[in-house]
C-alpha positions as CSV (number, residue, x, y, z in Angstrom):
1,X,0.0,0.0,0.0
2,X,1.3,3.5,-0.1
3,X,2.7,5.0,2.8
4,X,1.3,8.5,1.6
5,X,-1.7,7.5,1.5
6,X,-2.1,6.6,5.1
7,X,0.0,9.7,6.3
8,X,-2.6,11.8,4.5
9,X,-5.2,10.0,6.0
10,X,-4.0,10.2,9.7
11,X,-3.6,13.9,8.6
12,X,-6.9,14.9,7.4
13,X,-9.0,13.2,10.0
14,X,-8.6,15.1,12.5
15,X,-8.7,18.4,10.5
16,X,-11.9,17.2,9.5
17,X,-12.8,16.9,12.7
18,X,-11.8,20.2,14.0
19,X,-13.3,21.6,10.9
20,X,-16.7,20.1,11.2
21,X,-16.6,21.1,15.1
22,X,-15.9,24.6,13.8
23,X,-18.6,25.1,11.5
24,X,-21.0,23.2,14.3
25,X,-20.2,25.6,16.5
26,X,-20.6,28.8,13.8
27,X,-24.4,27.5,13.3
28,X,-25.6,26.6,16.9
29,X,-22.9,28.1,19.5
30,X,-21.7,26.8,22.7
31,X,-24.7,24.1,22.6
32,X,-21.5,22.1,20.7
33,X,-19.2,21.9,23.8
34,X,-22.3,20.6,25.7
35,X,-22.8,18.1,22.9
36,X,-19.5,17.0,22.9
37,X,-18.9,16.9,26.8
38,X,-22.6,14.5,26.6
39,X,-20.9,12.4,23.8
40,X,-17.7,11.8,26.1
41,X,-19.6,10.9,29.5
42,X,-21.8,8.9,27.4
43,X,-19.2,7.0,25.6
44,X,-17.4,6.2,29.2
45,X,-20.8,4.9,30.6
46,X,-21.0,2.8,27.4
47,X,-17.9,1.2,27.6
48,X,-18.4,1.0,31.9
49,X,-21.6,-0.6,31.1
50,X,-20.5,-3.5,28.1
51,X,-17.3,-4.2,30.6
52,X,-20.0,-5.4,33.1
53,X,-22.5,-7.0,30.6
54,X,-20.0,-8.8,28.9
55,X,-19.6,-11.8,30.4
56,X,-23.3,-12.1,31.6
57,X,-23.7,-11.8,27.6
58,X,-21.5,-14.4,26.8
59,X,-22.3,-16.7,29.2
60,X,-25.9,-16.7,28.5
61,X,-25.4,-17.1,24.8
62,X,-23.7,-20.3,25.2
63,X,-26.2,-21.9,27.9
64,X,-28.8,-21.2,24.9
65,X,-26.7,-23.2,23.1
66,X,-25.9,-20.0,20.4
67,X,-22.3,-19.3,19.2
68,X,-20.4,-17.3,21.0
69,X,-19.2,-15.2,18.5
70,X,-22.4,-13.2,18.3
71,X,-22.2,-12.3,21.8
72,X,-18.0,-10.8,20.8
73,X,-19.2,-9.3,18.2
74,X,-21.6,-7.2,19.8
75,X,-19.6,-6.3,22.5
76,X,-16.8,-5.6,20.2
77,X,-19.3,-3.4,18.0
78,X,-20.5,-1.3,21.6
79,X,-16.9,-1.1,22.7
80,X,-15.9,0.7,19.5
81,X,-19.3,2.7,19.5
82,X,-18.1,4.2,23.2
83,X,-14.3,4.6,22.2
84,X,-15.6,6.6,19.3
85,X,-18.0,8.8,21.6
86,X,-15.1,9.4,23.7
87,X,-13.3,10.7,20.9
88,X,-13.4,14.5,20.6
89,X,-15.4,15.2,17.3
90,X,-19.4,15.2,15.2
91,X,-17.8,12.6,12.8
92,X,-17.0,10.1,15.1
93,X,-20.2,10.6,16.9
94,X,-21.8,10.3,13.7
95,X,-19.8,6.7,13.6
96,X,-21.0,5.9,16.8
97,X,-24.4,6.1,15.9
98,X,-24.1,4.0,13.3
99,X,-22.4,1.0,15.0
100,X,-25.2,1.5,18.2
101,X,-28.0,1.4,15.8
102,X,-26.6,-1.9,13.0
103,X,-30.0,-3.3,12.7
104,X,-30.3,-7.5,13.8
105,X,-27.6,-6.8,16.9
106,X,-30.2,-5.8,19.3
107,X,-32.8,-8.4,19.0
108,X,-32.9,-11.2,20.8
109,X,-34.1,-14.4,19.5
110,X,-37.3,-15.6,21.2
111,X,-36.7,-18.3,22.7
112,X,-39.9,-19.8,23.6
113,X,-40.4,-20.8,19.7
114,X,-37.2,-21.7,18.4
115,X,-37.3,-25.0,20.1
116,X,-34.6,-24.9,22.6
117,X,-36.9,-24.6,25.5
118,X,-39.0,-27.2,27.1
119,X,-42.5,-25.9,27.2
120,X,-45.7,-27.9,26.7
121,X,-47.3,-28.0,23.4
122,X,-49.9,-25.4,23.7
123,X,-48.2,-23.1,26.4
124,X,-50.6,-23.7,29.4
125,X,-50.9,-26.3,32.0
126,X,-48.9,-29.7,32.2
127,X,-51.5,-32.1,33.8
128,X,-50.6,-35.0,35.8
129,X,-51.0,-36.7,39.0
130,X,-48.0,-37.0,41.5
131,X,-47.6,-38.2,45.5
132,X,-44.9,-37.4,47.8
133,X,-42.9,-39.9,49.5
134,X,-41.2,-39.7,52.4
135,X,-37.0,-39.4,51.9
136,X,-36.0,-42.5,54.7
137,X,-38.8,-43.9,56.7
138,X,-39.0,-43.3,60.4
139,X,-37.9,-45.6,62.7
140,X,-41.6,-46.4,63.9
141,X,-43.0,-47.0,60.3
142,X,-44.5,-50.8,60.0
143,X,-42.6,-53.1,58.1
144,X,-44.2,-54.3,55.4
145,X,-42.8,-57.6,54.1
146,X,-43.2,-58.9,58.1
């Protein structure tokens, strides 16, 4: 690949980042700073948030029996989306948005039809008949084979 190429491309990212936040802040004022302060604290409790949830994800995705890779993947995808809030600029927010709102990531499958549950046939009552029996038999119970 050429090394210019991804020079200029280091380069003009953040100038088009400072750029964009300069015109931003031309049209609507200091409303920018509070917009980009909310972006960062929101990013942080992102990525505070998927550091906890992450392993609860992952571990129910594989007691359903799911790959796993689903689970890293949307992890990954909010990790990313909170690193990029963090990041000073409306371009990378604009990023961020996209990655928190990839469509099929944020439903869950139901799990009641997709057969990996054990529920009864029509999803009401199980009938049967049961009786309790005693776990050891006290000591003044009547023998029976005497």
């Amino acid at each position: 690949m050429y090394p210019w190429l991804v020079f200029f491309a280091v380069i003009a990212f953040p100038v088009a980042e400072a750029l964009t936040i300069f015109w931003v802040i031309g049209k609507i004022g200091w409303w920018t700073l509070a917009w980009l302060a909310a972006s960062f604290f929101g990013g942080m409790a992102l990525i505070r948030f998927e550091r906890l949830a992450f392993a609860p994800r992952m571990f129910f995705s594989m007691h359903q029996g799911e790959s796993p890779f689903r689970a890293l993947f949307t992890s990954t995808r909010l990790f990313m989306a909170g690193a990029l809030l963090m990041f000073p600029g409306l371009i990378t927010d604009a990023m961020a948005l996209i990655l928190l709102l990839m469509p099929g990531s944020w439903k869950r499958p139901d799990i009641r039809y997709s057969g990996k549950g054990q529920y009864a046939a029509n999803d009401e009552i199980i009938e049967g008949e049961f009786r309790r029996e005693p776990e050891s038999p006290p000591e003044n119970f009547p023998r029976r084979d005497t």
